[in-house]
Chimera marker file (.cmm) of the C-alpha trace (Angstrom):
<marker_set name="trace">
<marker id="1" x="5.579" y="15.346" z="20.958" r="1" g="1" b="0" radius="0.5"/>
<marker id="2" x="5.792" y="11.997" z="22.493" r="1" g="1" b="0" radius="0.5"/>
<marker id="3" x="2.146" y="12.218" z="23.689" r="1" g="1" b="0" radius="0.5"/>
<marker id="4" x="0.766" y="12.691" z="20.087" r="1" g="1" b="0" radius="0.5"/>
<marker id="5" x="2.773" y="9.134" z="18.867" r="1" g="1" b="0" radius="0.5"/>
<marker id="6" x="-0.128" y="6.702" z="20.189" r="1" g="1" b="0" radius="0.5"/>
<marker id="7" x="-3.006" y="8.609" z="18.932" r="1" g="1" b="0" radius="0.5"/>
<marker id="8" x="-1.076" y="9.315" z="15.440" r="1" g="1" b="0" radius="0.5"/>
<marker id="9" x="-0.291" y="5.644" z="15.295" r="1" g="1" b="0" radius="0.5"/>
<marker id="10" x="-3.237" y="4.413" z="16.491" r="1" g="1" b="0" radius="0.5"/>
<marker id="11" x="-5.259" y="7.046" z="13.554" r="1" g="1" b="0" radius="0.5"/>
<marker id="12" x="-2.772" y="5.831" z="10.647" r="1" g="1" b="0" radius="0.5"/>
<marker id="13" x="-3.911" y="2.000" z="11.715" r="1" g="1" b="0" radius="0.5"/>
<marker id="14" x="-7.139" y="2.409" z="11.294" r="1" g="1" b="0" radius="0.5"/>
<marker id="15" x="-7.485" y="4.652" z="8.505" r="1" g="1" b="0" radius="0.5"/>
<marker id="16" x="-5.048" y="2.560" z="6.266" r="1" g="1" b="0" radius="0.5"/>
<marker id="17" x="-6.169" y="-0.851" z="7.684" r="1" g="1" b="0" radius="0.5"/>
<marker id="18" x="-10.166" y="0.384" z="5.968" r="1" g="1" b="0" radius="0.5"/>
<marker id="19" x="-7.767" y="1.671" z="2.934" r="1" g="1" b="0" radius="0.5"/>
<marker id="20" x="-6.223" y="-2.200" z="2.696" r="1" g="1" b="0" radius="0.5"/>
<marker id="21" x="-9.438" y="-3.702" z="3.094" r="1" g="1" b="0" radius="0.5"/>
<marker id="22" x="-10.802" y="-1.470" z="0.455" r="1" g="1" b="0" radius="0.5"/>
<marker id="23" x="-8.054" y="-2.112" z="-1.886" r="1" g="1" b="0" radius="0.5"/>
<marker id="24" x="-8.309" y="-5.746" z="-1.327" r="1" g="1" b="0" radius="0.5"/>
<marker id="25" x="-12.212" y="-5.977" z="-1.849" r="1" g="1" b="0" radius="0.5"/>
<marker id="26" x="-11.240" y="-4.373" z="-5.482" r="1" g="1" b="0" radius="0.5"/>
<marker id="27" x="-8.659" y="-6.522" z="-6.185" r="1" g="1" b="0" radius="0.5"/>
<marker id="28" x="-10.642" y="-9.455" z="-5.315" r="1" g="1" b="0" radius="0.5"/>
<marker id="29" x="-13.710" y="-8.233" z="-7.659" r="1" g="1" b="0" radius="0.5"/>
<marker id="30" x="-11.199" y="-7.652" z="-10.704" r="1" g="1" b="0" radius="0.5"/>
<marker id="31" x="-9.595" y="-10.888" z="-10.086" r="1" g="1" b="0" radius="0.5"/>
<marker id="32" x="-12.797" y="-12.608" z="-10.025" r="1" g="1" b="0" radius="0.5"/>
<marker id="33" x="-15.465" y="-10.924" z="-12.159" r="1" g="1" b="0" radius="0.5"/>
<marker id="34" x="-12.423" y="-12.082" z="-15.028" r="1" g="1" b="0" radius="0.5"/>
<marker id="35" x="-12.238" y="-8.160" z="-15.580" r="1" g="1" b="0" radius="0.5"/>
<marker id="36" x="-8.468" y="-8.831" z="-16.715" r="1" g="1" b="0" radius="0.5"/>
<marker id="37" x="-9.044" y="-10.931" z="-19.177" r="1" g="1" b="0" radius="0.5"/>
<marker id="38" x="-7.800" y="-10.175" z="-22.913" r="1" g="1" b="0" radius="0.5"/>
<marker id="39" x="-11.400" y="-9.022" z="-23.812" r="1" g="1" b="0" radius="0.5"/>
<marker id="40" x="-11.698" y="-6.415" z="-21.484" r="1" g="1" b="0" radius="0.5"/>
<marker id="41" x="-7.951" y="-4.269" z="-22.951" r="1" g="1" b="0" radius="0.5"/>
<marker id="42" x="-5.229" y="-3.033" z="-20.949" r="1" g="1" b="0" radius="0.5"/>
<marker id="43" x="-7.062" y="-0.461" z="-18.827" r="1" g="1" b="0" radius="0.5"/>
<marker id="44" x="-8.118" y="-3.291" z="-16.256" r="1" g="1" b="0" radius="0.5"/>
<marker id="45" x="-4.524" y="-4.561" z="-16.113" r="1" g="1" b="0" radius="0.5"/>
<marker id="46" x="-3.611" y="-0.916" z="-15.221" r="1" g="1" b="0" radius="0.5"/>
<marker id="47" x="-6.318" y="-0.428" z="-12.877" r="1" g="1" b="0" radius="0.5"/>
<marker id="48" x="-4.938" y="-4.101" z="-11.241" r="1" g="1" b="0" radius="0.5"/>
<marker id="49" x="-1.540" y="-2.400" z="-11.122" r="1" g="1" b="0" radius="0.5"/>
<marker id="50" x="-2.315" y="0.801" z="-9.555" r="1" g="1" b="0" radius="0.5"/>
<marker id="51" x="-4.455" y="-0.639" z="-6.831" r="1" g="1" b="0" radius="0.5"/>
<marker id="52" x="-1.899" y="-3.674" z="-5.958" r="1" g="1" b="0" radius="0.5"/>
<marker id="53" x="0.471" y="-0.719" z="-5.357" r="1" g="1" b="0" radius="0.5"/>
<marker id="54" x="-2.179" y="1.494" z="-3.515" r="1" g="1" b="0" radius="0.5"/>
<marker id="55" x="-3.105" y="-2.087" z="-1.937" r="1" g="1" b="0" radius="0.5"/>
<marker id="56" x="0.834" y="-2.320" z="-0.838" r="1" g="1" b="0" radius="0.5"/>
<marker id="57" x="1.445" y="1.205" z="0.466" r="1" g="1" b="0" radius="0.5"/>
<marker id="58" x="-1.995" y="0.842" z="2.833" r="1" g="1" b="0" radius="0.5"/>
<marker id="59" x="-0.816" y="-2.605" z="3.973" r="1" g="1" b="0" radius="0.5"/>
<marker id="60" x="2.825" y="-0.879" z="4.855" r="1" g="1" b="0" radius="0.5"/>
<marker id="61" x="1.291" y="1.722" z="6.728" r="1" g="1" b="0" radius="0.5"/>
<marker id="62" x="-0.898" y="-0.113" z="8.454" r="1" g="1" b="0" radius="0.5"/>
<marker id="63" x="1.516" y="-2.740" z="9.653" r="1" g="1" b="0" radius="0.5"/>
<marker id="64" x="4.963" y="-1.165" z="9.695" r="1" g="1" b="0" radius="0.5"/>
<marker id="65" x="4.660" y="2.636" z="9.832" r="1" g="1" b="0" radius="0.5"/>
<marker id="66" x="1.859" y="2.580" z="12.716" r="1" g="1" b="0" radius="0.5"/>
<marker id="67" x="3.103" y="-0.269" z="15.207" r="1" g="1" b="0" radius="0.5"/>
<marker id="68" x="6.713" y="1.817" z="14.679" r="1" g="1" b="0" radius="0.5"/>
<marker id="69" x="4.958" y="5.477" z="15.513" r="1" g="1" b="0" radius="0.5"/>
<marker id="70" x="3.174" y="3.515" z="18.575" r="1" g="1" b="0" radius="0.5"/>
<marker id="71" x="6.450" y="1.748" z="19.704" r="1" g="1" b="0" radius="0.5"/>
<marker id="72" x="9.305" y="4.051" z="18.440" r="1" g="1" b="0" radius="0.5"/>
<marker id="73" x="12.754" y="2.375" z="19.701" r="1" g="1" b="0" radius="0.5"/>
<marker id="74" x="11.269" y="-0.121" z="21.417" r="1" g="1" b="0" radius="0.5"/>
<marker id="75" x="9.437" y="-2.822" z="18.780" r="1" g="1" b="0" radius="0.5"/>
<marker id="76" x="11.605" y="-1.958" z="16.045" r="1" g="1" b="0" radius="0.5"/>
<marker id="77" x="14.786" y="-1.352" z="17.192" r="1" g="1" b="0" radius="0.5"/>
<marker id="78" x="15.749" y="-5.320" z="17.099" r="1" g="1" b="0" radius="0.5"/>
<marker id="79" x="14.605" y="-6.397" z="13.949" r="1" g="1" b="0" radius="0.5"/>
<marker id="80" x="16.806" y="-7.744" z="11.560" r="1" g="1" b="0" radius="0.5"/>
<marker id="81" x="15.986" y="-5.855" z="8.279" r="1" g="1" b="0" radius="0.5"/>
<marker id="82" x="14.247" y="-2.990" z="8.657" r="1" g="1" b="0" radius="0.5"/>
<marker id="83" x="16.035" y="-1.515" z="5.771" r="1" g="1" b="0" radius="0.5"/>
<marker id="84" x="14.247" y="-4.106" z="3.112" r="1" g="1" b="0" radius="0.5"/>
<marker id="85" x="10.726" y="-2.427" z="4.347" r="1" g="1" b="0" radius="0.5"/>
<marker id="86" x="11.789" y="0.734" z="3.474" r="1" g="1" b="0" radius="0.5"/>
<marker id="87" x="13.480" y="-0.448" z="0.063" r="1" g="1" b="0" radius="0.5"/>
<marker id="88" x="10.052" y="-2.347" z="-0.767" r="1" g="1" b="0" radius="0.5"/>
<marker id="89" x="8.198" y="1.035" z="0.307" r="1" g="1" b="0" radius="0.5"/>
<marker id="90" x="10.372" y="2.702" z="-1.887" r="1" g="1" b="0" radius="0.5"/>
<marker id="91" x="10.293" y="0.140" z="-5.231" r="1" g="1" b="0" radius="0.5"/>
<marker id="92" x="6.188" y="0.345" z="-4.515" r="1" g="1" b="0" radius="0.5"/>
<marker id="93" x="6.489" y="4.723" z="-4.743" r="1" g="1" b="0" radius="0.5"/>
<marker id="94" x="8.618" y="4.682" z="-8.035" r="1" g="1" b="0" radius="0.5"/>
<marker id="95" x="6.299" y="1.383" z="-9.611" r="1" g="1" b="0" radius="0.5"/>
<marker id="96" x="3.469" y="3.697" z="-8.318" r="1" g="1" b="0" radius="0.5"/>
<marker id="97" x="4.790" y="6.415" z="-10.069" r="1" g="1" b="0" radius="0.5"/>
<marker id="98" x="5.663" y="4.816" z="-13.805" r="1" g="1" b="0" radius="0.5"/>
<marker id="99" x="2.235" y="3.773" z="-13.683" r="1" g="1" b="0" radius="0.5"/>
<marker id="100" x="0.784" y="6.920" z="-13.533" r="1" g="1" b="0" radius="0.5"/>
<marker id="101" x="3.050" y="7.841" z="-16.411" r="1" g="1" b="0" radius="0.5"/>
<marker id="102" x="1.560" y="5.075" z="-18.651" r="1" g="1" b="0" radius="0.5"/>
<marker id="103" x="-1.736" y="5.745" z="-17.531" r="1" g="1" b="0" radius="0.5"/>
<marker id="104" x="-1.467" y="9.167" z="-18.397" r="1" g="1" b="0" radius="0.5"/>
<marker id="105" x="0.512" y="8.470" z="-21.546" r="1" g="1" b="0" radius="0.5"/>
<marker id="106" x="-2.234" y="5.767" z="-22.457" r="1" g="1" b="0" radius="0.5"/>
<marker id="107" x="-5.456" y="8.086" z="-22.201" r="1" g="1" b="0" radius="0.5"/>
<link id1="1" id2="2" r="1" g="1" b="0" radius="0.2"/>
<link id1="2" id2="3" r="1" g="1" b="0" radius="0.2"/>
<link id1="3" id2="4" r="1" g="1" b="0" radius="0.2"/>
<link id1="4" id2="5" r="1" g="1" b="0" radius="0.2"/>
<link id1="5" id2="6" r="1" g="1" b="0" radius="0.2"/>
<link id1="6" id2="7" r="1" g="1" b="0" radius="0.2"/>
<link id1="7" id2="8" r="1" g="1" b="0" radius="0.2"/>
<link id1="8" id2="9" r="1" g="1" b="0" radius="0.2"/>
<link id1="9" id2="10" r="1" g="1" b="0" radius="0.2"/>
<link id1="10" id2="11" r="1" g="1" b="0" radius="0.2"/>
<link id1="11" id2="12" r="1" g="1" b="0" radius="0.2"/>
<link id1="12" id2="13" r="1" g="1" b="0" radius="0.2"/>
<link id1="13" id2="14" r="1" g="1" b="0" radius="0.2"/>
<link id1="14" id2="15" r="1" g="1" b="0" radius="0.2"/>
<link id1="15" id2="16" r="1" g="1" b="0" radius="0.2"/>
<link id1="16" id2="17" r="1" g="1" b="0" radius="0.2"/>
<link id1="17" id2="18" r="1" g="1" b="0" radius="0.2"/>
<link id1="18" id2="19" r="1" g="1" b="0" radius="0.2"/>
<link id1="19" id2="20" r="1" g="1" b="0" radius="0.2"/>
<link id1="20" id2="21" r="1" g="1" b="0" radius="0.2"/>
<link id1="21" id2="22" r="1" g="1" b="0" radius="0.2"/>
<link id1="22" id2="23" r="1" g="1" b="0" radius="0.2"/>
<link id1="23" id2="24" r="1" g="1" b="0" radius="0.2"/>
<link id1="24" id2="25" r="1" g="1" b="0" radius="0.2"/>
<link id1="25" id2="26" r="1" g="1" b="0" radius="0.2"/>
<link id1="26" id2="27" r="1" g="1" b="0" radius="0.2"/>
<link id1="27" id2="28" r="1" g="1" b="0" radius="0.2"/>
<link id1="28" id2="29" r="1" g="1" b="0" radius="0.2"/>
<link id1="29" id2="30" r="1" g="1" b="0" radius="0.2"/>
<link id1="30" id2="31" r="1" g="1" b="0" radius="0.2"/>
<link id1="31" id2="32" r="1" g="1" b="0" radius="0.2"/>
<link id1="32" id2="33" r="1" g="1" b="0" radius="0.2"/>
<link id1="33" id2="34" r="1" g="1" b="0" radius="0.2"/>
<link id1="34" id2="35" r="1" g="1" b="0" radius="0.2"/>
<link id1="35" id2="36" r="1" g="1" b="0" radius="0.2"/>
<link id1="36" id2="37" r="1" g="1" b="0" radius="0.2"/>
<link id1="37" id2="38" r="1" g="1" b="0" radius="0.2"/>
<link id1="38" id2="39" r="1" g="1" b="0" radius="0.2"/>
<link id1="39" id2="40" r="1" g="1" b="0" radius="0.2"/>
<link id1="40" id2="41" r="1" g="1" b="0" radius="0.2"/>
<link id1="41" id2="42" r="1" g="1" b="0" radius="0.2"/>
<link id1="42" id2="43" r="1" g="1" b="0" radius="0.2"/>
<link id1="43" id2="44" r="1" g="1" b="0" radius="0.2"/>
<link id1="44" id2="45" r="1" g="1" b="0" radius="0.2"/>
<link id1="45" id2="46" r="1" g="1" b="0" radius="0.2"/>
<link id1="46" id2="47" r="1" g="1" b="0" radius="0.2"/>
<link id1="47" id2="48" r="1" g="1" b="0" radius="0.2"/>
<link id1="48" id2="49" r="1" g="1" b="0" radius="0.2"/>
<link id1="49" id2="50" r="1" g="1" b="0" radius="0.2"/>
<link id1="50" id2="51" r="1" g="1" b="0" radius="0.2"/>
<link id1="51" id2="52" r="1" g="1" b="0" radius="0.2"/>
<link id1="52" id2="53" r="1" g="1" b="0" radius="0.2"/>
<link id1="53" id2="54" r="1" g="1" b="0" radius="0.2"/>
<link id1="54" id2="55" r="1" g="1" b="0" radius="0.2"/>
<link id1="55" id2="56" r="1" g="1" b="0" radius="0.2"/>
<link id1="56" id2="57" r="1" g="1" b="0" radius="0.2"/>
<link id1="57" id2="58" r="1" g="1" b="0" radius="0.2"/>
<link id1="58" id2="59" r="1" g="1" b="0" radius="0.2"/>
<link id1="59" id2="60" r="1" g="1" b="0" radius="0.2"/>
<link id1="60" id2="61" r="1" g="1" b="0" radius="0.2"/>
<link id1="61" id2="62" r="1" g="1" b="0" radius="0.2"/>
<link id1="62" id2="63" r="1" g="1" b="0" radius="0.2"/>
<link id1="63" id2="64" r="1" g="1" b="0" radius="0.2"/>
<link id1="64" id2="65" r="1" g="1" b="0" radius="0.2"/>
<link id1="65" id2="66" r="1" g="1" b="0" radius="0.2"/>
<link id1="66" id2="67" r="1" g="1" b="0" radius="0.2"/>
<link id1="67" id2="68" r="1" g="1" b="0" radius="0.2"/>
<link id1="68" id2="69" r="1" g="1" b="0" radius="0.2"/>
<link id1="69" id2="70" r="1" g="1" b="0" radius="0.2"/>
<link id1="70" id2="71" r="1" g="1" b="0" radius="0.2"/>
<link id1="71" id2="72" r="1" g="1" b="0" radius="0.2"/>
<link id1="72" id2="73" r="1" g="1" b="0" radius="0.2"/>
<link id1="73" id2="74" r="1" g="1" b="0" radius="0.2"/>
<link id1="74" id2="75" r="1" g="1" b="0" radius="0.2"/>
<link id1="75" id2="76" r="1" g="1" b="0" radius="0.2"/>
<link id1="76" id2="77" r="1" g="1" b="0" radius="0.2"/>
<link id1="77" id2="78" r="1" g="1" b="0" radius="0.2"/>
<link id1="78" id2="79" r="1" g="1" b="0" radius="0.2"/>
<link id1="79" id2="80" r="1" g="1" b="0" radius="0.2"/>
<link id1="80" id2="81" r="1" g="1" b="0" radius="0.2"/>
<link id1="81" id2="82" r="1" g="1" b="0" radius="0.2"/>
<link id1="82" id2="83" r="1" g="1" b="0" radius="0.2"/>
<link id1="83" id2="84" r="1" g="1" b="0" radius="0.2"/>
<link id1="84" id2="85" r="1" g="1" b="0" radius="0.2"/>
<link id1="85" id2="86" r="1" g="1" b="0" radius="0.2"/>
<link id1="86" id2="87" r="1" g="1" b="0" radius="0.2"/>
<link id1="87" id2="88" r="1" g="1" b="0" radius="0.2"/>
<link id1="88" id2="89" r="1" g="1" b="0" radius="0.2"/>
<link id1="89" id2="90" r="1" g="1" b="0" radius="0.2"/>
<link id1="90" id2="91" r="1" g="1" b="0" radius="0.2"/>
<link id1="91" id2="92" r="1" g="1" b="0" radius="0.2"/>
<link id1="92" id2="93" r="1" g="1" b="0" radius="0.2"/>
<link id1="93" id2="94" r="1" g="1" b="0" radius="0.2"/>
<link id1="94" id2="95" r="1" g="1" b="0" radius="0.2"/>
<link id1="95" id2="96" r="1" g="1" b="0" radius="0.2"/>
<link id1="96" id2="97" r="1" g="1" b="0" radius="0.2"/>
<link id1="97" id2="98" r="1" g="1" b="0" radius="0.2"/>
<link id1="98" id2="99" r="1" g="1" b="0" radius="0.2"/>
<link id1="99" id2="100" r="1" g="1" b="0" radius="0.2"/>
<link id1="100" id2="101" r="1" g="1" b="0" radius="0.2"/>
<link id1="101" id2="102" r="1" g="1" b="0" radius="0.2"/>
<link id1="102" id2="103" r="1" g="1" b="0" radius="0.2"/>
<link id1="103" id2="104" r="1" g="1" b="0" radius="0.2"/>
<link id1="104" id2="105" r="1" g="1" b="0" radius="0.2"/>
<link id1="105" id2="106" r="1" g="1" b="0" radius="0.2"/>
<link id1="106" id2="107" r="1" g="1" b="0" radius="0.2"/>
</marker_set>
């Protein structure tokens, strides 16, 4: 099982590293083609929303869950609060989650 942790890590780095550069491009082009402005309605400020969470879950993959598949007990195993990555991981899932609900609720 051990043998499969560097590819697996290595796979999940890449993959969501694209996903947060993705995420980023978008949030960049809403933020800047003034696509959240009052003219536009609420379904921009939704769309903002749902891909600053996406944007946070890729970006917590990417640089928390892969380095600590690659390096098990070894990277991780000092740092001081690795509890507040998982609570922020969490918060992001439920705010993730209530969005959906008002975007569903909305349409």
């Amino acid at each position: 099982m051990a043998a499969l942790a560097v590819p697996l890590g290595i796979f999940l780095i890449i993959v969501s590293g694209c996903c947060c550069a993705f995420n980023l491009s978008m949030l960049i082009t809403l933020w800047k083609g003034s696509f959240l402005s009052p003219k536009h309605g609420g379904t921009f400020l939704l769309a903002f929303g749902h891909i600053l969470s996406g944007f946070v879950v890729t970006f917590l993959v990417a640089f928390y869950l892969g380095p600590a598949i690659i390096a098990q007990n070894t990277l991780f195993d000092t740092l001081f609060y690795p509890e507040l990555i998982g609570v922020i991981f969490h918060a992001q899932w439920f705010e993730d989650m209530f969005l959906q609900l008002i975007t569903g609720v909305n349409r």
